[in-house]
N, C-alpha and C positions, 0 to 999 in steps of 0.2 A: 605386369600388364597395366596398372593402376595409372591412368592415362592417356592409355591407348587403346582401347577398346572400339575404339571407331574406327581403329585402320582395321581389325576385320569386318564390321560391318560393310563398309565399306567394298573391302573383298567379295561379300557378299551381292551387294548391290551391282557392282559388275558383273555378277556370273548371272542377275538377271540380266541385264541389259543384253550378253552376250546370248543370254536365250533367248530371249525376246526377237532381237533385232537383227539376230543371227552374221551378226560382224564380229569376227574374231580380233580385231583391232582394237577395242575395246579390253580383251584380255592382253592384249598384247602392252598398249600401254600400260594399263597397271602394274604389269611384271615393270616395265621398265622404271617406272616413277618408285615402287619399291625398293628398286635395286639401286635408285638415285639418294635414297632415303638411308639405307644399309650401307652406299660408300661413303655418306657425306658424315656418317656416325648419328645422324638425327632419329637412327630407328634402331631399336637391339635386335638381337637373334630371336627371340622367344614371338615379337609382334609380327617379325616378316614370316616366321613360320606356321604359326597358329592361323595369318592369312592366308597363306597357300594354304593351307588342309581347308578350310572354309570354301576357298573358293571350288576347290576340288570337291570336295564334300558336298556342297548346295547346288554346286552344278550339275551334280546326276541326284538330289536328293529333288529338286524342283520341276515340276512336270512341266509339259509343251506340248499345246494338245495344235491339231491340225482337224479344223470341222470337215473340209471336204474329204478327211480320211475314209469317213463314215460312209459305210456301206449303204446305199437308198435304199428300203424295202419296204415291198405295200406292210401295210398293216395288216397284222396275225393275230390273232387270240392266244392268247402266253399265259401258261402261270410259275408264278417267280415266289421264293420265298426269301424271306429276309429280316431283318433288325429296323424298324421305325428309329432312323436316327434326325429327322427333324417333322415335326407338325409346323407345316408353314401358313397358312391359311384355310381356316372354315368361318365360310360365310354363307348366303343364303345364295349366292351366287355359283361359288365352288368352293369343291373340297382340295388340299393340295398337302402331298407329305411326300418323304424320301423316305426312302427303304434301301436297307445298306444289305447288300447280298455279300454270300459268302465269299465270295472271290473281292470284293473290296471295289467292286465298283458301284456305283448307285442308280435305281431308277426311281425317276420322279413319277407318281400315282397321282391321277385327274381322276373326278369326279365332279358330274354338273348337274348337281339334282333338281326339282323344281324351285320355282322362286319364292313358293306358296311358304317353305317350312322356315322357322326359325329354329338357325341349326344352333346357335350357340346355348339354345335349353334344349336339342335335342338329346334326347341320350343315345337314341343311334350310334352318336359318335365317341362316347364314351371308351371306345376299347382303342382311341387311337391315341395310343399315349410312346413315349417315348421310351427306346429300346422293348416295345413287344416285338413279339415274333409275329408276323406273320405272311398269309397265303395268301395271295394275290390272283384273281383271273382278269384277263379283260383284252385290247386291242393294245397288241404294243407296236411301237412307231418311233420314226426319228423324231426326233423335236424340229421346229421351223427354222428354217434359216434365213440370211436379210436374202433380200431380192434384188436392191437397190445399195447404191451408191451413199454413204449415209447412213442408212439404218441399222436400229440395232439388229445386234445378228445375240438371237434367243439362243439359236444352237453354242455357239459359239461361250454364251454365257452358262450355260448347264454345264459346258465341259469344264469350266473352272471350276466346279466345285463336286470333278467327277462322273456325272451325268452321263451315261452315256447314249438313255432310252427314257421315253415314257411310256405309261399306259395308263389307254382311258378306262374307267370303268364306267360298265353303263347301268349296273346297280348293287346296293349293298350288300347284297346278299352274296356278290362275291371278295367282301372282303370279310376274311377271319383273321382275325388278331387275339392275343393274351399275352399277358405279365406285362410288367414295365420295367424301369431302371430306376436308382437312386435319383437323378437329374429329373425324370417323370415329378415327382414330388415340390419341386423348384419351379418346375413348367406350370402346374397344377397353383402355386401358392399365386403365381403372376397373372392368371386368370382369375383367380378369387379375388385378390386386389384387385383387379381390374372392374370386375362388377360390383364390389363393394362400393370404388370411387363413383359407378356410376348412378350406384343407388341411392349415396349420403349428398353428393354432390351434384349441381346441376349437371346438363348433358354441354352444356360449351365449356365450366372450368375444367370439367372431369375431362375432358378432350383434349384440352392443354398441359393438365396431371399425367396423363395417358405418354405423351408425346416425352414430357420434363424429367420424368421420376421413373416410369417405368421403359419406356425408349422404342412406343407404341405410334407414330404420328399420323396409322390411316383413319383417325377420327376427328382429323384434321381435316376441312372442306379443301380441297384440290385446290381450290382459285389460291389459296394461301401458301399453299405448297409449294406452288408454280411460282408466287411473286416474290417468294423468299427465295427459291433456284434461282430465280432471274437475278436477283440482287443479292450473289454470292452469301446469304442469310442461312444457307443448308444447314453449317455448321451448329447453329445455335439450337437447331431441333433434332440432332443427334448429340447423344450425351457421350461427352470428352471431356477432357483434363476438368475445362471450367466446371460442369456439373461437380466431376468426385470430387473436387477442393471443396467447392461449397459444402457437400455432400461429407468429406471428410472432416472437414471442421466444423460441421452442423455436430456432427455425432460425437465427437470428442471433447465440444465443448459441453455438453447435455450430462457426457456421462462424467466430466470431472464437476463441472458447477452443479448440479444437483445431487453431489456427492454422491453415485451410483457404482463409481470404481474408481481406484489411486489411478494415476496418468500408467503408472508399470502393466496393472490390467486392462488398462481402456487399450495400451498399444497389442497387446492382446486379442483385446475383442475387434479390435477391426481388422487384424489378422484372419479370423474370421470371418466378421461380415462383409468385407470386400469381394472375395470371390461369391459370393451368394449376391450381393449386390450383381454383379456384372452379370448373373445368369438372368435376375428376377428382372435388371437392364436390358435385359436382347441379346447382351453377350457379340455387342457389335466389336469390330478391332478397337475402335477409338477408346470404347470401353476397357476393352482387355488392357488396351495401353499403359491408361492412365491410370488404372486401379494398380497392375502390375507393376508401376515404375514405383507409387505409393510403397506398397509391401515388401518391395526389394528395400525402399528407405528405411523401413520399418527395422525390418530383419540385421540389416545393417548397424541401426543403429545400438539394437540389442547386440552385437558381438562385437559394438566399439570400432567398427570398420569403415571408412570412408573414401567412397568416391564420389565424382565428379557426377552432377547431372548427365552431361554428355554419355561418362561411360555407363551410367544406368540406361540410359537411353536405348546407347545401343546393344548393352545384352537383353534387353526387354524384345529389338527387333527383333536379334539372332534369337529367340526361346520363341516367339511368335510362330516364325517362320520353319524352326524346326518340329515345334508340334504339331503346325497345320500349314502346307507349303500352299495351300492354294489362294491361303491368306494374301501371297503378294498380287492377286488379280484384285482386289476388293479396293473399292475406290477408296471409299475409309479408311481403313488404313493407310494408302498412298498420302490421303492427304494429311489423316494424321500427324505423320511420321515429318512429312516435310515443315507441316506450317512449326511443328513445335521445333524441329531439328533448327529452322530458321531464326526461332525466338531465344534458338539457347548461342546461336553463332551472335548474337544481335543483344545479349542482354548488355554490355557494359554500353553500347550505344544508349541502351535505351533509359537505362538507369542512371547514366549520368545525368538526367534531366530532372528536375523538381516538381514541375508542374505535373499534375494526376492527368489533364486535359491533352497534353502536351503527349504524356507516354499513350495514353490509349490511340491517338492518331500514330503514332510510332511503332506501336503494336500491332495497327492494322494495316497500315503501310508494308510490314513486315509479312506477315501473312498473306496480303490479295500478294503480291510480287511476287513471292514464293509458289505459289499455287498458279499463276497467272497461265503460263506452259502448258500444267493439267489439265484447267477447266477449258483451254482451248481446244486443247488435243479429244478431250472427251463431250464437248459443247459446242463449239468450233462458237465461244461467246463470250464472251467478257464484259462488265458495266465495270467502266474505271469509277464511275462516281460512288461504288459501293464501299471503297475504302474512307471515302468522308461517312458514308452512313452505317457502318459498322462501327463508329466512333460511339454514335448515337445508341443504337440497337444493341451493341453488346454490354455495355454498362447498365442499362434498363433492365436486360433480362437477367446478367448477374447478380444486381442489388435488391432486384424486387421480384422478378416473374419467378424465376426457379427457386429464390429462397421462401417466397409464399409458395408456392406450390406444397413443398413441405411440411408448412404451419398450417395450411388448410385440410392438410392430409393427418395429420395429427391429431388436429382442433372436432376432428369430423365426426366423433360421437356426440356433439356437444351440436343440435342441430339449430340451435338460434345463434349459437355463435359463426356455427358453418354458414349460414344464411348470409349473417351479416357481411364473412369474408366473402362471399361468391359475389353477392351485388357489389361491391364492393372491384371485387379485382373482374368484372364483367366494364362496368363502369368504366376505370382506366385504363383497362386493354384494346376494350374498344376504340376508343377515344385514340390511340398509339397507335392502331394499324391500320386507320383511316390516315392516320400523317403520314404512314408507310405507303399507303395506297396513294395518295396525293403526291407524294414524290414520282411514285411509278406513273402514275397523267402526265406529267407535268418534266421532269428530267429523266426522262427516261431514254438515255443514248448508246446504245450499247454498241460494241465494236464487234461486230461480226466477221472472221477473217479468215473462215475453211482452214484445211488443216495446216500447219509448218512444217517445213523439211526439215529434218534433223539434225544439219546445220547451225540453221535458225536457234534452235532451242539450247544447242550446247553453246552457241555463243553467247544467248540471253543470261544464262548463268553464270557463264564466264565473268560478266560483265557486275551481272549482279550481285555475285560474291565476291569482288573485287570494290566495287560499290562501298557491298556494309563493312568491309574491310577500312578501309578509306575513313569512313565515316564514324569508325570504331577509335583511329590513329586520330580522330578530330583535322584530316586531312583537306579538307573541302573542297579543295581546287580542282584535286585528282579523284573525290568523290563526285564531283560535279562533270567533271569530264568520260566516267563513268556511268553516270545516270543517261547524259548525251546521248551515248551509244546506244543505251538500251532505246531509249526513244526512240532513236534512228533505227534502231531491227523492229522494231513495233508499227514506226510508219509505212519498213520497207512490206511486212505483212500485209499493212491496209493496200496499199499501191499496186502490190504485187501482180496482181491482175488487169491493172489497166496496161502494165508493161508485155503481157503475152499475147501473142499475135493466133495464138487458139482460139479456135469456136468450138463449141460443141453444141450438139442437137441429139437432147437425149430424152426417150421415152420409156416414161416411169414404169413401174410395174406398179399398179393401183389396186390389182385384181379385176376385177371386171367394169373399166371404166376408161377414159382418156387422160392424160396428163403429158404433156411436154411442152419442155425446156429447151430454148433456145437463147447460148448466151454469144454473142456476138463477139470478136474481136477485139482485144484492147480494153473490154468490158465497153463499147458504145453503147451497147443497148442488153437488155435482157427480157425477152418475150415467153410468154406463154400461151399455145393454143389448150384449152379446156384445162380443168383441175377436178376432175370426180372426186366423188367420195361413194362410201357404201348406203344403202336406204336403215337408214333408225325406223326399226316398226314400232315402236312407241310412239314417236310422231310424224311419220313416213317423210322425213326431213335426211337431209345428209348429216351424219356423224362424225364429228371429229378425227376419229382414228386416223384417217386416211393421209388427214392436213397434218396431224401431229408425228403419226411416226414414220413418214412418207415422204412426203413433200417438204415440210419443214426440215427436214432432218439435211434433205440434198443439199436444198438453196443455201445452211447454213454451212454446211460442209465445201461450198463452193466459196462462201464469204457472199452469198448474195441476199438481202434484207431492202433491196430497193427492185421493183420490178415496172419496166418502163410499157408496158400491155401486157395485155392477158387479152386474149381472142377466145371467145366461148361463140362455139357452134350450133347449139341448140341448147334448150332450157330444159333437158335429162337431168335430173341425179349427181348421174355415174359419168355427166362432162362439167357439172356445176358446183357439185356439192359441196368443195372446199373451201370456195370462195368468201361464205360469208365469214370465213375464219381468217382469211387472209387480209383481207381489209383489215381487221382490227389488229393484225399483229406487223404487217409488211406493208412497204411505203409502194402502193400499186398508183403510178401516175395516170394510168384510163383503161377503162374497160370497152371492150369495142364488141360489137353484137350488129346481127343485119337486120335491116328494117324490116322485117315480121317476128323478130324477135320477141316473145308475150312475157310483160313485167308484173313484178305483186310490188304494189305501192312498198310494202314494207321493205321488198328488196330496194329500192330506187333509192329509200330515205335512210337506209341502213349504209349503202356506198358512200352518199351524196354527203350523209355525216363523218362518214371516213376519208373525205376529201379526195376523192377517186370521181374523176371524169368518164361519163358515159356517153360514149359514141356510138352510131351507130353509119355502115357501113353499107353501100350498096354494090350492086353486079356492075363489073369493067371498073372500080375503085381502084384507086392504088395508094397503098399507105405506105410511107416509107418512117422507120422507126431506126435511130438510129444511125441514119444512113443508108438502111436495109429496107430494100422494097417489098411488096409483098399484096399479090393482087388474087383482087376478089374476083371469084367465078361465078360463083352461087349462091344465094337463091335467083335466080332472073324474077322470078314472080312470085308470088302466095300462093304455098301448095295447101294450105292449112292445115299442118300437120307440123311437130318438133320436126321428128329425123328428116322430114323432106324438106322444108325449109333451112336443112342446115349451110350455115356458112363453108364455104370452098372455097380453100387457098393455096394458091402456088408461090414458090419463093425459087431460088436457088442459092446455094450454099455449098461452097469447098467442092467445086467445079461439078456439080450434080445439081438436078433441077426436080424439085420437093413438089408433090400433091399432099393434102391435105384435106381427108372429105368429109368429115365428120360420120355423121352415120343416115349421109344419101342412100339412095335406094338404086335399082335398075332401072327404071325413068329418069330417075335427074341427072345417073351415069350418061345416059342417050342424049340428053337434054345437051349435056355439056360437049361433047365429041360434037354434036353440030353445030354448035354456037364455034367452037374452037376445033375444025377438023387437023388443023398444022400441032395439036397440043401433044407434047411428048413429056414423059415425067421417068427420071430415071430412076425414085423414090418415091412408089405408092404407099399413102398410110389405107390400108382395106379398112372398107367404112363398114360403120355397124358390128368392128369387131369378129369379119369373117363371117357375119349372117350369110345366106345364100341369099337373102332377098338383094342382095349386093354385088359387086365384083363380077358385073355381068363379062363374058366373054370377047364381044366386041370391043366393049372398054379398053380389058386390057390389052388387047390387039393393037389399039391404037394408041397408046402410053406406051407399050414396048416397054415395061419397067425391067432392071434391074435386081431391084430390090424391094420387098413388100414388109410394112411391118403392120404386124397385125398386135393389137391389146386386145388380151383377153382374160379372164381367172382361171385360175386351175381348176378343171374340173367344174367349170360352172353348168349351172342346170339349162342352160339355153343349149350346148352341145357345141357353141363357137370355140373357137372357127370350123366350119363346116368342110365338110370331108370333099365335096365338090369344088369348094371354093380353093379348097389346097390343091386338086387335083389341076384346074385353071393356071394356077398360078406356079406350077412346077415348075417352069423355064426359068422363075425368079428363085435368087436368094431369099429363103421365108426369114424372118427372124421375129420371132413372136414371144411374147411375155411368159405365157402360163409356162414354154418350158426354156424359155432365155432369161427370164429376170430382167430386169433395166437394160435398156439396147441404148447405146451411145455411138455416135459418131463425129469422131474426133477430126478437125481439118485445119488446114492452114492454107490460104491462098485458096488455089485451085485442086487441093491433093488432099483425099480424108480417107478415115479407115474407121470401118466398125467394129465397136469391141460389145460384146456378150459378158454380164455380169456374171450368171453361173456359168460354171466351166461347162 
């Protein structure tokens, strides 16, 4: 087998894809490409067979969860017993752990206690250690699922790691726990580190120690977090291969140069400390990988045996995958697996070169192209210029940040000398993520390009493994004509959308607020009436959530980062809120509002410096965006009042003709019907979210809708939509958020159809 060890992984990776993506075509070729391999004599008996048992084998060993299997039920008071198999978060915020019952499934335990305690000196929490037992009471429930088109789906992610329930508790007194496990002990040593670092070490290196050494990075400020996601930088704050090197040759050189052990011991002791590293690490995939692939060399090399990077590679996946199969949902690992798989297809390319400057651009070229598919598929986002700054960035924090991190962590009984390092690496760090941040002002382009057909991405590869092949043979011609291609599937992504003669007009699910997307044809134009957000009572402002795992998530999912209006209706909240977020991150060409529209200077100068045009609009206006007309009904006068004074717009789209009321009242309903008594609307949006104070009767008598869609939250405390108001509107198709999720409708021309995101 000594060579071939990738033709079953390999096997492997088909039986996911074949789960995954539930094409059986996928298995089908590989038998046949085997079978190509076994007649042409390029493969023996022992590798096509050990493939088949693999693929047979990981195919029923690899689970396939399906979220909407799950049965909906209100929430119960349950008590469950079971095995603490992870402490995942205790903050002051919440408490968060798994508890592994005996039948082998797991529920994740909530707790949300006051904000007043500091739980990580609480001892409270003390009995919650890893492998006790214990008794659980409280509210058990499904986990959330996405609502919308885009977003993450939570459910969906529990079940990959088992999940099949949580439960709230609503206090500690019902939770009993006792004993621990051996790994308890490991979990316990990486929390005492952890407060050690923060008590010998300032609170910003000890944060960066946290992130480097220990593979902790929520003491990291978000904004950083964010701008290292944004610029493919994730990598360097999850510890992988590059850490354990460092990390391995920090310790081996320590323990031969300080004469502490012969090299025969030292290979020994990190035999050893490798797996205790990767626990007291986080024990992420990347970790297991690289520590793993280390100690197979190790082992190896004590019984004089030798293979191939590659085939260590791939028996590291295949051990992975069969200890823990739900490993293959874990992004890390995915990307793991590929950037390095990438670098090992690519090393005679890249080592042919002399220049150090020369490989690390080659290295990262290597990696962002590799990854490029993933971070789309899972980001719908790409910054091509992060392969020039990964040039920069990863050589910094190899040669100085993570290997100080170390000697600061070392040095840290010694408190003047700790000192001096901490100003010291405060100093040049800072000074380094301000040119990081200045990049991100300044070239910040990123290719946004919703998701790819599957098509798309097996050609990309095609291409690209054909590429480094090419470029391996010093082939250039045929390398270059290679790269071509890839370009041209990259631009046909960007394009894609201007070539589909689709609209759609879809209404978010926000919870109790307005949001909708209108994308026009051809991509001419992209509109939005309102963008709520939820009220932050810390500063009774809109809060992010809404913009970030809502809104952003669609528009990106769609490939859209440029929006040609936004029409806000009234200056609520729950039709405003998102906006000040959207300006600073999406290219919004004008915001349109009606002349009694009431501004806070700091809003006007906060758009005004985001380069966003403020219009405003009056009654019988018509604005055409796009190509796409779209006229103003309301306000006729100053009600002085938001809801009354809101904007009212009619359009027509994909042979139906759209109201749009914001959250009018039963007077400015009346209002309108006489201004417009010939007005018909085949698609009411019900204003106010189904208030009664709304959707007066004669309105609808005179619209004669079709179709009403009403935004509303689940179970909100206003009672919207109102039992009367559904009662009115029974002759329409209702189709409503709190229990449709995201309502889309889909058209071409003159002919459209509504699709319902939950089933």
């Amino acid at each position: 087998m000594k060579g071939y060890w990738h033709i079953p992984a390999a096997a492997v990776l088909v039986s996911i894809f074949t789960i995954h993506f539930q094409y059986n075509w996928f298995m089908i070729l590989f038998f046949i490409w085997l079978s190509y391999l076994f007649y042409r004599n390029r493969l023996g008996k022992i590798p096509v067979i050990l493939s088949l048992i693999c693929y047979i084998f990981f195919y029923n060993h690899i689970p396939s969860y399906d979220s909407n299997a799950l049965n909906e039920e209100a929430a119960a008071k349950e008590t469950v017993q079971g095995e603490i198999s992870s402490v995942d978060e205790i903050t002051n915020k919440k408490v968060e752990f798994t508890l592994r019952k005996e039948s082998g499934q797991n529920t994740l335990i909530l707790y949300f206690p006051p904000d007043s305690k500091d739980l990580l000196a609480n001892d409270d929490f003390i009995q919650l250690k890893h492998g006790a037992s214990c008794i659980i009471y409280g509210d058990e429930e499904i986990p959330d699922e996405s609502r919308n088109p885009g977003e993450f789906n939570y459910r969906e992610y529990l079940l990959t790691k088992s999940i099949t329930k949580q439960i709230i508790v609503s206090s500690l007194e019902d939770i009993s726990c006792e004993g621990s496990s051996f790994l308890h002990r490991l979990y316990s040593l990486r929390l005492k580190l952890s407060r050690y670092a923060e008590e010998k070490i300032g609170s910003y290196t000890a944060a960066w120690l946290h992130a480097l050494v220990l593979g902790d990075d929520t003491k990291i400020g978000d904004e950083i977090i964010e701008l290292f996601q944004r610029w493919s930088l994730s990598h360097i704050l999850a510890i992988s291969g590059l850490h354990i090197g460092i990390i391995v040759s920090f310790v081996y050189f320590m323990l031969i140069k300080l004469n502490l052990a012969t090299k025969e011991k030292a290979a020994w002791i990190m035999l050893l400390f490798l797996p205790v590293y990767a626990i007291l690490a986080g024990g992420e995939p990347s970790v297991w990988r690289a520590s793993t692939m280390v100690l197979i060399f190790i082992i190896l090399n004590k019984l004089k045996l030798h293979l191939s990077v590659t085939d260590v590679l791939s028996i590291v996946f295949l051990l992975l995958i069969l200890m823990e199969p739900n490993i293959i949902f874990h992004v890390g690992f995915q990307l793991s697996f590929a950037v390095t798989f990438a670098l090992l297809i690519s090393r005679k390319w890249i080592t042919d070169s002399s220049r150090t400057l020369y490989q690390s651009l080659q290295i990262s070229f290597v990696a962002q192209m590799m990854i490029f598919p993933l971070l789309i598929a899972y980001f719908s986002y790409f910054q091509p210029l992060s392969i020039l700054l990964n040039v920069i960035v990863v050589p910094y924090f190899s040669l100085f940040v993570i290997p100080f991190m170390f000697i600061i962590f070392i040095t840290s009984p010694f408190s003047t000398l700790t000192n001096i390092f901490d100003h010291f690496f405060i100093m040049v760090h800072e000074y380094f993520l301000d040119f990081i941040i200045w990049i991100d002002s300044h070239l910040n382009f990123p290719w946004v390009t919703g998701s790819l057909p599957s098509i798309i991405i097996i050609g990309y590869y095609v291409f690209f493994f054909s590429l480094m092949f090419h470029l391996e043979k010093n082939n250039r011609r045929k390398a270059f004509m290679h790269g071509l291609c890839i370009c041209l599937l990259v631009i046909s992504m960007l394009i894609l959308p201007y070539l589909s003669p689709e609209g759609r007009i879809t209404m978010l699910d926000i919870g109790q607020g307005d949001a909708f997307v209108i994308e026009l044809p051809y991509r001419r134009g992209v509109i939005m009436i309102d963008a709520g957000a939820r009220l932050s009572f810390e500063d009774m402002e809109g809060n992010k959530n809404v913009y970030k795992q809502i809104i952003k998530p669609y528009l990106y999912s769609r490939g859209i980062r440029e929006i040609d209006a936004v029409f806000l209706t009234h200056e609520d909240v729950d039709h405003t809120g998102s906006i000040s977020f959207m300006v600073e991150e999406l290219n919004i060409d004008q915001i349109l509002v009606s002349d009694y529209y009431q501004f806070e200077e700091t809003t006007v100068s906060h758009w005004l410096e985001n380069n966003v045009d403020i219009k405003r609009v009056s009654h019988n206006h018509e604005v055409e965006i796009g190509g796409h007309p779209f006229y103003v009904l309301a306000p006729v006068r100053d009600k002085h009042g938001a809801n009354e004074n809101s904007l009212v717009l009619y359009t027509e789209a994909g042979g139906k003709r759209w109201l749009f009321t914001g959250d009018i009242g039963k007077e400015e309903e009346k209002e309108i019907i006489e201004l417009y008594p010939d007005l018909r609307a085949d698609v009411l949006k019900a204003a106010h979210h189904g208030s009664d104070s709304s959707s007066d009767q004669s309105f609808i008598d005179v619209l004669n809708p079709q179709y009403t869609l009403i935004s509303a939250g689940v179970n909100n405390v206003y009672g919207h939509p109102s039992s009367k108001v559904i009662d009115r509107l029974q002759e329409t198709v209702i189709l409503r958020t709190d229990k449709n999720g995201a309502v889309q409708f889909r058209y071409r021309q003159n002919e459209g159809t509504f699709y319902k995101f939950l089933p």
